[in-house]
Rosetta silent file (secondary structure, phi, psi, omega in degrees, C-alpha in Angstrom):
SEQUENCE: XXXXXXXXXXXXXXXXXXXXXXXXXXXXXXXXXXXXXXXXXXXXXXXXXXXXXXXXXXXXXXXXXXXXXXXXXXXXXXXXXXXXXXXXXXXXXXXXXXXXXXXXXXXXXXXXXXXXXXXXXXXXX
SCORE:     score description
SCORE:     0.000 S_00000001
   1 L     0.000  122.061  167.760    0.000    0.000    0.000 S_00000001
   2 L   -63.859  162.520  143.732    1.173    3.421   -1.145 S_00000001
   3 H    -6.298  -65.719 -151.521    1.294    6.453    1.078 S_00000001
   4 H   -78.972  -39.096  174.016   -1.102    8.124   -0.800 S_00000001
   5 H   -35.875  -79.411  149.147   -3.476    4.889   -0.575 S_00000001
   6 H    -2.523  -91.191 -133.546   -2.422    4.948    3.464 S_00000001
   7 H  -102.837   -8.118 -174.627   -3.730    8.226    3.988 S_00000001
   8 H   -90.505  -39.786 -173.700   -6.523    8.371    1.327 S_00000001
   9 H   -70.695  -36.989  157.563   -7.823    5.110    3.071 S_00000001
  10 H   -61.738  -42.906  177.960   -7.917    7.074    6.544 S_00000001
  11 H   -65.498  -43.094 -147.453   -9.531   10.206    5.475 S_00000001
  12 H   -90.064  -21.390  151.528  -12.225    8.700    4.064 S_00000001
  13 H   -45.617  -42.865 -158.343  -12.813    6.372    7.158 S_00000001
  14 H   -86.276  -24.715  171.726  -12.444    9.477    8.983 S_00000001
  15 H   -58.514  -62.220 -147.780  -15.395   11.834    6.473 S_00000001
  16 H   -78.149  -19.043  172.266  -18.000    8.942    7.202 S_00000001
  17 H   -74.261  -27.737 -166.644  -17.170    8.715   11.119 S_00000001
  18 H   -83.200  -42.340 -165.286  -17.618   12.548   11.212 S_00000001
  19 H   -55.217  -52.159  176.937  -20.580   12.412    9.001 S_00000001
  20 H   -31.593  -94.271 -164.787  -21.809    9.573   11.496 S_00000001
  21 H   -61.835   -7.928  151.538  -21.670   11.862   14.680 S_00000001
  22 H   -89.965    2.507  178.494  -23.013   14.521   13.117 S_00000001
  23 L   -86.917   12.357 -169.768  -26.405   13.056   12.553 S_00000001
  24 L   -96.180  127.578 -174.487  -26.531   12.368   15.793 S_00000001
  25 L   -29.720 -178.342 -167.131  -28.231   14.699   18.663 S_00000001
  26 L  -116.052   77.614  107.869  -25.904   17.454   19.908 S_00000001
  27 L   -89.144 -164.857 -176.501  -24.329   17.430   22.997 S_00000001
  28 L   -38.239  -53.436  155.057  -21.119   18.195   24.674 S_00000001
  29 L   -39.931  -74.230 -174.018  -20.159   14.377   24.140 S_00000001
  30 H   -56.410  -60.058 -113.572  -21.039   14.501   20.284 S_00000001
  31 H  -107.256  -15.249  153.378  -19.785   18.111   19.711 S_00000001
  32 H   -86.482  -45.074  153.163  -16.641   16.824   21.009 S_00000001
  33 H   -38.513  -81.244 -166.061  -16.480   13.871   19.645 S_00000001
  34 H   -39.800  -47.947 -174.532  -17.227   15.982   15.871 S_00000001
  35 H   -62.811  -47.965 -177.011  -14.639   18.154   16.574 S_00000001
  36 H   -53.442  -53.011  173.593  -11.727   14.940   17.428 S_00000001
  37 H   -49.714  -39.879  170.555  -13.081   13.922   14.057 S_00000001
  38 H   -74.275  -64.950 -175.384  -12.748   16.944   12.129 S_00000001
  39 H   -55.570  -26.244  161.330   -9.215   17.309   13.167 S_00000001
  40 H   -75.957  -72.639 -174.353   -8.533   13.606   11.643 S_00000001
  41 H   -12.218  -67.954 -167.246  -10.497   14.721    8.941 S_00000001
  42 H   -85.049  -20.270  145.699   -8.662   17.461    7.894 S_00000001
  43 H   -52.678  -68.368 -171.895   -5.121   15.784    8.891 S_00000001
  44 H   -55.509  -80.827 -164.324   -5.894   12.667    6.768 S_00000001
  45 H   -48.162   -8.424 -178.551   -7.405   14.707    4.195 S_00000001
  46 H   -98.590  -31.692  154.685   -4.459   17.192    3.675 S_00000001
  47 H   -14.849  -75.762  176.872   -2.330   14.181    3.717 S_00000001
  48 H   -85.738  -19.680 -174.135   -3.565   12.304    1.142 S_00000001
  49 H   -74.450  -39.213  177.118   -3.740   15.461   -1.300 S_00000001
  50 H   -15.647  -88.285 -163.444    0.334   15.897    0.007 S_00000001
  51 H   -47.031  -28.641 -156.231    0.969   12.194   -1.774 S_00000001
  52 H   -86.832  -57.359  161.057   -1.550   12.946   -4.320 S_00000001
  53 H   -40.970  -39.497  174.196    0.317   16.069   -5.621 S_00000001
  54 H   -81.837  -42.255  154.981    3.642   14.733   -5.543 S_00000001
  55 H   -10.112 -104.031 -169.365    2.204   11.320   -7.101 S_00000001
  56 H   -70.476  -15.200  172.957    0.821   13.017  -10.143 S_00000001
  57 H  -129.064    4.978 -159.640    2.178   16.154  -10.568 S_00000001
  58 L    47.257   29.334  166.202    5.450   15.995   -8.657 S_00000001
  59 L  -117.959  138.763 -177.586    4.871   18.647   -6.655 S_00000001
  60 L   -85.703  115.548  179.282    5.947   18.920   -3.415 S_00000001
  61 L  -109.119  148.160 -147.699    3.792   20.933   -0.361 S_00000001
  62 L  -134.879   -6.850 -174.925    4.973   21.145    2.989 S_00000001
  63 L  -159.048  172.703  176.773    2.235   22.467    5.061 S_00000001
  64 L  -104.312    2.247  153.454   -1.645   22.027    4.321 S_00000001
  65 L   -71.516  -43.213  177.968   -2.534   25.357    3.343 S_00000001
  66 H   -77.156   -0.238  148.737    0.086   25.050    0.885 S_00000001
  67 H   -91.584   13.920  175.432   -1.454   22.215   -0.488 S_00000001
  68 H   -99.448  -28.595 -169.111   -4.842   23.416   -1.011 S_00000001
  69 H   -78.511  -36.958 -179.491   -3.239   26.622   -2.339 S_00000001
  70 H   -85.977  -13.838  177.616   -1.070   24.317   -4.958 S_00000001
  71 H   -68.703  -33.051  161.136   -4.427   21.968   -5.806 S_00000001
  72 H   -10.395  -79.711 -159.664   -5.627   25.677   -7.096 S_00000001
  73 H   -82.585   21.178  160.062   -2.973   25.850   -9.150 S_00000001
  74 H   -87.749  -69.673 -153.585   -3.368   22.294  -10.647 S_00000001
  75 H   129.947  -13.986 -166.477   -6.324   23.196  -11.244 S_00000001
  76 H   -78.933   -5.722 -160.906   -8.355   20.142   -9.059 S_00000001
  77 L  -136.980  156.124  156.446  -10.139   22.764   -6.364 S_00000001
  78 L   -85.234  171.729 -156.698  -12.035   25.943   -7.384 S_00000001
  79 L  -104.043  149.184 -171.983   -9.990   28.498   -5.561 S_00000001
  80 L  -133.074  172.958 -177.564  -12.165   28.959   -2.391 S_00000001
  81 L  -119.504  -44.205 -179.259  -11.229   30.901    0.751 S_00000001
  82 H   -32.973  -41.078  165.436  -13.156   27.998    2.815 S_00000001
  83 H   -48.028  -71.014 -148.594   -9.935   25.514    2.404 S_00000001
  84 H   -69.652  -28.040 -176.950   -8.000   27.781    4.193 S_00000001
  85 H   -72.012  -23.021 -166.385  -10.540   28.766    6.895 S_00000001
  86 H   -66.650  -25.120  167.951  -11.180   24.977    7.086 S_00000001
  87 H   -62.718  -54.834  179.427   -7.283   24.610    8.450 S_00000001
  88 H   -91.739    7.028  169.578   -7.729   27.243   11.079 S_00000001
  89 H   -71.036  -17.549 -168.331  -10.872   26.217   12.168 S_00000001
  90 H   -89.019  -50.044  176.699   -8.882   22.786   13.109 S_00000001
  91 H   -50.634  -48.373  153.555   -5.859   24.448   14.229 S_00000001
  92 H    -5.570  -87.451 -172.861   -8.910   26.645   16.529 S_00000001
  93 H   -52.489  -55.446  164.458   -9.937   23.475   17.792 S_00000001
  94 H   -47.980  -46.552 -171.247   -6.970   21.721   18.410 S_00000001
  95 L  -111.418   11.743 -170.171   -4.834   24.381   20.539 S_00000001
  96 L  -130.715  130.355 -165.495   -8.009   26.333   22.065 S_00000001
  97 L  -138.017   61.753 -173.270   -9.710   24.710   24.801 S_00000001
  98 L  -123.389  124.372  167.962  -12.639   27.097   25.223 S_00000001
  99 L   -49.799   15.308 -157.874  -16.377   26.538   24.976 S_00000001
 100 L  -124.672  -39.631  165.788  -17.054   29.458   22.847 S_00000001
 101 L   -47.530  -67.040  157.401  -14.494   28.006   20.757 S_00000001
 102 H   -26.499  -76.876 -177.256  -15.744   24.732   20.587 S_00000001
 103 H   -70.755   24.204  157.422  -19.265   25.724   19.565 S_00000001
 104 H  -105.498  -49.838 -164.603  -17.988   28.173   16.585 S_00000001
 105 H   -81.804  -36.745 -169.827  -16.059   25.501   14.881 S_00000001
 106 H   -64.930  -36.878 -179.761  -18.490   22.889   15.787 S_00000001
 107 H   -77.132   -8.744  173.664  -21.569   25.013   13.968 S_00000001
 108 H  -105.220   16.612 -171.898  -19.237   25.289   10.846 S_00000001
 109 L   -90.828   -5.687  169.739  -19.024   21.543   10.779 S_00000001
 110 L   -72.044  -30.693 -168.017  -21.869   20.953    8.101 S_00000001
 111 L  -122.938    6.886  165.279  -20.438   22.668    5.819 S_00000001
 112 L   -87.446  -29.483  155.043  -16.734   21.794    6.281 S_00000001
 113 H   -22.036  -57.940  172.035  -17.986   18.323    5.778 S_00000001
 114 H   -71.748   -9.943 -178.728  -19.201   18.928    2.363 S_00000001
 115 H  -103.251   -5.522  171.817  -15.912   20.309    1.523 S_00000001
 116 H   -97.937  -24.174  167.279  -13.921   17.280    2.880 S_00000001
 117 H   -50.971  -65.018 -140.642  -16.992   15.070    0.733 S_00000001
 118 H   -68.219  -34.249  179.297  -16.003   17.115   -2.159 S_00000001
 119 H   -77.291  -26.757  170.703  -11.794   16.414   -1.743 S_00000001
 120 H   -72.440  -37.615  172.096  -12.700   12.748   -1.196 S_00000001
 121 H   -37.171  -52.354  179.638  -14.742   12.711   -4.392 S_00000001
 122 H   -76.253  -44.558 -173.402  -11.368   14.116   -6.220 S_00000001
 123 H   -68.158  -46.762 -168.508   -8.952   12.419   -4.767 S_00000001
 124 L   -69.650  -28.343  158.869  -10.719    8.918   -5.346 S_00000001
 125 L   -85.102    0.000    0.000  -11.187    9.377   -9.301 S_00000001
């Protein structure tokens, strides 16, 4: 198994576990739980576009803005501002350990979701 397999095979375990707990009522438990997911989400998912870019186009990114900023310039993403907010909404979540916190990234998790659908969708053809 390549890398890119490796890490392609993890995000997309990790979209349908988030998708999972978000149908699920809302509390503290889920909305924490959503969040631990969305930060695998978006780790896995930045991941596999890393391998997928150097795979196929030989280019190398180094950080995960800069690979949503180089799938632009492939040409695979429409250029969106939403990739990038979806990285500090994780980064948010991850190093901020405030309820106020919590529930702002957690209410923007519907629609980062559709944008982590939409990178599995690419990566996967």
């Amino acid at each position: 198994m390549t890398k890119f397999e490796k890490h392609l095979e993890d995000f997309k375990k990790a979209v349908e576990r988030l998708e999972e707990v978000l149908k699920l009522e809302k509390t503290d438990i889920t909305r924490d739980s959503a969040l631990k997911r969305f930060e695998i989400a978006v780790d896995t998912g930045w991941k596999a576009l890393k391998n997928y870019l150097e795979d196929r186009y030989g280019v190398v990114c180094r950080s995960p803005k800069g690979c949503f900023r180089e799938a632009y310039q492939q040409g695979l993403i429409d250029y969106d501002e939403y990739w990038l907010r979806m990285i500090d909404l994780r980064n948010k979540s991850v190093h901020t350990y405030e309820e106020m916190i919590a529930e702002e990234v957690y209410a923007e998790l519907p629609k980062a979701l559709n944008y982590l659908k939409n990178l599995l969708s690419l990566l996967t053809k």
